[in-house]
Backbone as CSV, one residue per row, in Angstrom:
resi,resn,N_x,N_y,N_z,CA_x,CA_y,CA_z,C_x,C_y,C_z
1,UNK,13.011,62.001,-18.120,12.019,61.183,-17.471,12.629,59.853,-17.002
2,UNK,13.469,59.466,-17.949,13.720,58.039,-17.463,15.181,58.233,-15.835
3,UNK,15.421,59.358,-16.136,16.763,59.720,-14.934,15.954,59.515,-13.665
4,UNK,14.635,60.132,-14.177,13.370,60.718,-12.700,12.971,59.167,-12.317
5,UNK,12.093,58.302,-13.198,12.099,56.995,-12.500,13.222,56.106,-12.044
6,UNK,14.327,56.276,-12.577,15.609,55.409,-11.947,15.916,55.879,-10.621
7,UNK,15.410,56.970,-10.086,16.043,57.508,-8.625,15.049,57.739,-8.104
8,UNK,13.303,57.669,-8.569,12.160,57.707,-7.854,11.590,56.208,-7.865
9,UNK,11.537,55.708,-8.606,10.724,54.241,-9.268,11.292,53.656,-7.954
10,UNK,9.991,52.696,-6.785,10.232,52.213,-6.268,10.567,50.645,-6.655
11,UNK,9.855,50.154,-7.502,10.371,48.548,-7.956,11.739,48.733,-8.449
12,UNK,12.251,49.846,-9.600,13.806,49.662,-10.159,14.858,49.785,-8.844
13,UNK,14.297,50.648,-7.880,15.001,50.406,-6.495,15.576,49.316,-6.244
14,UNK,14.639,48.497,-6.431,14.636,47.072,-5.333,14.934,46.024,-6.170
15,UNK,15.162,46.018,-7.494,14.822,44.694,-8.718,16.192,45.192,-9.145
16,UNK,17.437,45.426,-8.583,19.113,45.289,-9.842,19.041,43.979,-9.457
17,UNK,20.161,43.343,-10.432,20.773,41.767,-9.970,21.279,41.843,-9.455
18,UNK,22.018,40.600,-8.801,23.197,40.772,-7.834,24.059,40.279,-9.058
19,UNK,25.543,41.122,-8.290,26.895,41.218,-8.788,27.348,39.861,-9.109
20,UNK,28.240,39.546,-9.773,29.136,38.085,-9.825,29.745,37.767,-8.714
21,UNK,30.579,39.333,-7.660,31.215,39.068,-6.826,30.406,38.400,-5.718
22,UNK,29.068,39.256,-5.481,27.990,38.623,-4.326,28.066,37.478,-4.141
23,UNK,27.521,37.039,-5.666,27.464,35.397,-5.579,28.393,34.507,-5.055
24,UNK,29.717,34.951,-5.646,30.801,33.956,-5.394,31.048,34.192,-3.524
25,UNK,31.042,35.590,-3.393,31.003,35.464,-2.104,30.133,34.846,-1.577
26,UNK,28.673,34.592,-1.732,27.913,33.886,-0.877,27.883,32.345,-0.739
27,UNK,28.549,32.159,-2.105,29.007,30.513,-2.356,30.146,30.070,-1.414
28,UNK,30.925,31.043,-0.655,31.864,30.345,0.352,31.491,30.850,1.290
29,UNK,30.355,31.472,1.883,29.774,31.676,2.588,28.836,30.221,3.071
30,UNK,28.503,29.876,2.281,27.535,28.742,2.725,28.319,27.396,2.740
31,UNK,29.941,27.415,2.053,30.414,26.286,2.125,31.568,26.201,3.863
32,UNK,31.506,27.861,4.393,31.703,27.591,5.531,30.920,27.358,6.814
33,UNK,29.483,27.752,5.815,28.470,27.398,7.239,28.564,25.817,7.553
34,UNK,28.621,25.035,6.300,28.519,23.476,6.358,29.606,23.122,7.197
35,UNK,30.799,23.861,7.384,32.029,22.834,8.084,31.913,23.515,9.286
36,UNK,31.115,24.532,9.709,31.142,25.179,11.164,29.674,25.669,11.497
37,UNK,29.417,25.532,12.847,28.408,26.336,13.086,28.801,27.241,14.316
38,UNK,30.268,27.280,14.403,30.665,28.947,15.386,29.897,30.061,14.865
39,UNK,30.286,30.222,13.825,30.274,31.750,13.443,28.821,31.876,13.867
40,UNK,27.317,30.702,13.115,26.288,31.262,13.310,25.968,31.487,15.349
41,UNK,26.214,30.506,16.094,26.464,30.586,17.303,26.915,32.145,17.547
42,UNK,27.850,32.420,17.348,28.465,33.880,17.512,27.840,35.107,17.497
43,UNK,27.232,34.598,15.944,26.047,35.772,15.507,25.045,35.913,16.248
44,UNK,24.297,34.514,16.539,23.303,35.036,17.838,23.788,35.668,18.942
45,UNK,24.891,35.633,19.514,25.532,36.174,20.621,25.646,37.342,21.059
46,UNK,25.981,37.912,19.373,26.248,39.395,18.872,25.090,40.016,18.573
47,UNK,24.090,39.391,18.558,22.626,40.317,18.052,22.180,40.657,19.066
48,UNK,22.163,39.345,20.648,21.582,39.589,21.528,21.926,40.464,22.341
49,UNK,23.748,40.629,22.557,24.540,41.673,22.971,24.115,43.107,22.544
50,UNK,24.258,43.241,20.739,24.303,44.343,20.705,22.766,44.958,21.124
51,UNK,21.485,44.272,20.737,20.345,44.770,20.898,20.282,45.051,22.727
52,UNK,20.850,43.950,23.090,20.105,43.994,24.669,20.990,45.724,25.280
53,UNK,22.314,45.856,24.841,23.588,47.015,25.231,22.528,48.435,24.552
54,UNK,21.904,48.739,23.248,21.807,49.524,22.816,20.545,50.181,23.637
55,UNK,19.460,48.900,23.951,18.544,49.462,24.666,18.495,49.610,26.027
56,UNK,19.416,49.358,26.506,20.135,49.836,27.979,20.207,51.030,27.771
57,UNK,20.995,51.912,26.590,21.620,52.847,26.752,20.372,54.006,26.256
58,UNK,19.541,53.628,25.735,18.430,54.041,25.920,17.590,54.571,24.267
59,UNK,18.042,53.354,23.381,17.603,53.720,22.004,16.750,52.594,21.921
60,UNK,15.592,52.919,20.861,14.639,52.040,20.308,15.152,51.082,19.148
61,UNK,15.051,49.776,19.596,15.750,49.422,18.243,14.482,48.555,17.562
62,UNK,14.078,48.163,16.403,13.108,48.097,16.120,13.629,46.301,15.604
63,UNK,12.372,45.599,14.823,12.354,44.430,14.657,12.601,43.370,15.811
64,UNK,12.700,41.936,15.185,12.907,40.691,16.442,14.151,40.818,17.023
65,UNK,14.106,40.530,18.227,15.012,40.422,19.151,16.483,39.680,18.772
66,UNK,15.877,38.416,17.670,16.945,37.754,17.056,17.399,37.641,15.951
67,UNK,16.948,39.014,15.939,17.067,39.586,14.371,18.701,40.207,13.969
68,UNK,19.235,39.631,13.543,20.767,40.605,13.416,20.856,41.605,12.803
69,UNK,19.803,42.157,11.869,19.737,43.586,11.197,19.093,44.401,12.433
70,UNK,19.703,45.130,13.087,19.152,46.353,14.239,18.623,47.469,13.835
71,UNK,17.905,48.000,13.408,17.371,49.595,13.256,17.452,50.546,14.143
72,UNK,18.233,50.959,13.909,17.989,52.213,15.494,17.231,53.140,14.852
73,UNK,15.687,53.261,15.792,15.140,54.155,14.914,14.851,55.180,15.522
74,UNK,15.105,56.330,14.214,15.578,57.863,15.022,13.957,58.574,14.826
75,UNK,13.181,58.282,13.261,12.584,59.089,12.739,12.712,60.097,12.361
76,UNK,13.715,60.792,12.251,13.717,62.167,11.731,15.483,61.751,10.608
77,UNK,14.667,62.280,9.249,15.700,61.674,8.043,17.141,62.348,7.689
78,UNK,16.886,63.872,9.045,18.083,64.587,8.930,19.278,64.007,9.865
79,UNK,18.040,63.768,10.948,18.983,63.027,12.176,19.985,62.163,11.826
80,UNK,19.342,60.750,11.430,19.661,59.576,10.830,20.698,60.098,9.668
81,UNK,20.758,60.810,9.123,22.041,61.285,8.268,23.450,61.440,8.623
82,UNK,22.737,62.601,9.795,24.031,63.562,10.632,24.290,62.849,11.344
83,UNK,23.614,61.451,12.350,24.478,60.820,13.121,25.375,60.033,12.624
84,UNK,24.517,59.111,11.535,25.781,58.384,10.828,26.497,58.825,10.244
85,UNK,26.931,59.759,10.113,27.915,60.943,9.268,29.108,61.235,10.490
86,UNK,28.594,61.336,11.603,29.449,61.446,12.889,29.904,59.845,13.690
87,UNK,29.361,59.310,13.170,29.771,58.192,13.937,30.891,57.636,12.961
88,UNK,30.816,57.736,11.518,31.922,57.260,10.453,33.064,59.101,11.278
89,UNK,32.625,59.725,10.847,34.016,60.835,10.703,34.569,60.347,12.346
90,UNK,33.657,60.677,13.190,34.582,60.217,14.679,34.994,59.499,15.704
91,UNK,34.703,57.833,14.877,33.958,57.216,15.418,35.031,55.945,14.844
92,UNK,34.917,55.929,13.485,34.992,54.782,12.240,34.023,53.835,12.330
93,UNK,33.091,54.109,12.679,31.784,53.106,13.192,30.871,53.419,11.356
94,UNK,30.556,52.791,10.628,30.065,52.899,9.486,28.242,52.209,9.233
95,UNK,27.964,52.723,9.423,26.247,52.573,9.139,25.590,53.621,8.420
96,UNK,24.213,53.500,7.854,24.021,53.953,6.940,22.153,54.615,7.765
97,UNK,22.012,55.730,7.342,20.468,56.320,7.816,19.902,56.055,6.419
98,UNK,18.842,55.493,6.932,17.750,55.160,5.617,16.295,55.799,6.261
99,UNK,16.256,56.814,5.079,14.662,57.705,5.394,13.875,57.165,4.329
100,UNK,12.999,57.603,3.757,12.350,57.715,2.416,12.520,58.015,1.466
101,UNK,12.448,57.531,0.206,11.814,56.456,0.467,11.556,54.893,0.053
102,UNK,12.812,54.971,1.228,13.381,53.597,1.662,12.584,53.269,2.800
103,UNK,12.449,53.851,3.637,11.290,53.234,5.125,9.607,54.625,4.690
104,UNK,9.147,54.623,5.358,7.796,55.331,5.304,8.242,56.721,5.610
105,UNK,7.577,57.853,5.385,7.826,59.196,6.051,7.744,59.293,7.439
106,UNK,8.733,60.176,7.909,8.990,60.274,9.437,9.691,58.905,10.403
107,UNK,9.777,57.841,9.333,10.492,56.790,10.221,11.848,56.408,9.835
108,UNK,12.577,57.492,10.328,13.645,57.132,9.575,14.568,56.577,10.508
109,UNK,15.714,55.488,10.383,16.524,54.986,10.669,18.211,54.870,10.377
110,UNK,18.848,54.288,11.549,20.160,53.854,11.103,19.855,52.341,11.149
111,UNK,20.661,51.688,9.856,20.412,50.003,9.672,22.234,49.530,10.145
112,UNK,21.719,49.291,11.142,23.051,48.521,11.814,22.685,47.038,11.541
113,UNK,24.016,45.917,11.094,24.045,44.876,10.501,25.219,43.853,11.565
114,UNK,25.014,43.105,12.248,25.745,42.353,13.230,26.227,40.680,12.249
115,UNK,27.334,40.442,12.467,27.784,39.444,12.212,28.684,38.566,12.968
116,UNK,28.601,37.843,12.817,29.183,36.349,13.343,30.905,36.546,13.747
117,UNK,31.614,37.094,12.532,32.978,37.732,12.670,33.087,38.723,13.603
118,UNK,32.106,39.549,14.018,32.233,40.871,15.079,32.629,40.208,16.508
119,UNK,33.544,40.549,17.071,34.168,40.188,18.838,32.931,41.178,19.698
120,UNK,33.134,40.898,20.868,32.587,41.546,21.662,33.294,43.044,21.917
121,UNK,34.386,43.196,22.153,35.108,44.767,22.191,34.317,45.487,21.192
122,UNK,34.172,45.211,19.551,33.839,45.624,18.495,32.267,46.295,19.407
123,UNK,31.629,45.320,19.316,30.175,45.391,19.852,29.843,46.590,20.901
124,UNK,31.147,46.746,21.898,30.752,47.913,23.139,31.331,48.535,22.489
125,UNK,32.380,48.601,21.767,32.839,50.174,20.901,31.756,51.077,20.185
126,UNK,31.028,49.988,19.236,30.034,50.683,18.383,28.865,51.110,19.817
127,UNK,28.463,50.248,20.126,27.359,50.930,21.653,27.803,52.243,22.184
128,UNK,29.053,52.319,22.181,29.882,53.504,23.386,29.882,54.775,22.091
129,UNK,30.226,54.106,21.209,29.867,55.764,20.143,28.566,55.666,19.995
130,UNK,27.609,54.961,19.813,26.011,55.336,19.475,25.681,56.496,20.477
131,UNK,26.118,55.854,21.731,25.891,56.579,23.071,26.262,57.394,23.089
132,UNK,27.540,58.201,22.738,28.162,59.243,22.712,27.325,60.242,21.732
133,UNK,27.265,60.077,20.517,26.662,60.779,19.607,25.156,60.685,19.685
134,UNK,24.783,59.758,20.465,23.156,60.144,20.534,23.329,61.127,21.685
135,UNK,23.694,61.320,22.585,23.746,62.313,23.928,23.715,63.723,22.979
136,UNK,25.052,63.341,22.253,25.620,64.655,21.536,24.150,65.659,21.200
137,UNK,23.857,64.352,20.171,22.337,64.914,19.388,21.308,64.703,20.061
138,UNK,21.543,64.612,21.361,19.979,64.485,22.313,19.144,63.597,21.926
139,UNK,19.581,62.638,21.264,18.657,61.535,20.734,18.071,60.553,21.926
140,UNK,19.255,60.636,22.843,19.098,59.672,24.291,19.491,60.832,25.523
């Protein structure tokens, strides 16, 4: 019983601590936001790029526009598996499909994550395989 709520229980889902490493990483994380504000500059750059490129190419991406977490949302939890499964094996493009129940039934997604460090090449690479492998899978 207790195996069944650790991998069903939606609060133990969501309630671990964070790691020691997190922290320390996020502690020089915020001591480089104070001496720069490129990177965050950048990041908007890269959200607006990648969102404005993805829905050109003809995917739904869900949430704010200036949102740097992108959802490409597929809805179907097999899809969202097998693409990101093809986009890491042929791709090296690494994202993750989250179905249920992590999002609601039938809305399932890939959670693409944009950052400040990402160049623009990076940005049309990952677009140019989404594109590729959504054609593949008729997604677009």
């Amino acid at each position: 019983m207790v195996d069944v709520l650790r991998q069903k229980g939606r609060p133990y889902l969501f309630s671990n601590s964070i790691a020691p490493a997190v922290v320390g990483a996020s502690l020089e994380v915020f001591d480089m936001l104070a001496t720069s504000k490129d990177l965050i500059k950048n990041l908007r750059k890269n959200t607006t790029h990648f969102r404005t490129q993805m829905k050109k190419a003809g995917f739904k991406i869900l949430g704010h526009d200036d949102c740097p977490i992108a959802p490409v949302y597929l809805g179907d939890a097999k899809l969202a598996g097998e693409m990101s499964n093809l986009l890491m094996q042929n791709h090296n493009i690494y994202v993750i499909g989250f179905s249920f129940p992590v999002v609601p039934k039938g809305q399932a997604r890939i959670r693409c994550q944009l950052s400040g460090a990402h160049t623009s090449a990076q940005i049309d690479e990952t677009v140019a395989a989404f594109t590729k492998v959504g054609k593949d899978l008729k997604v677009i």
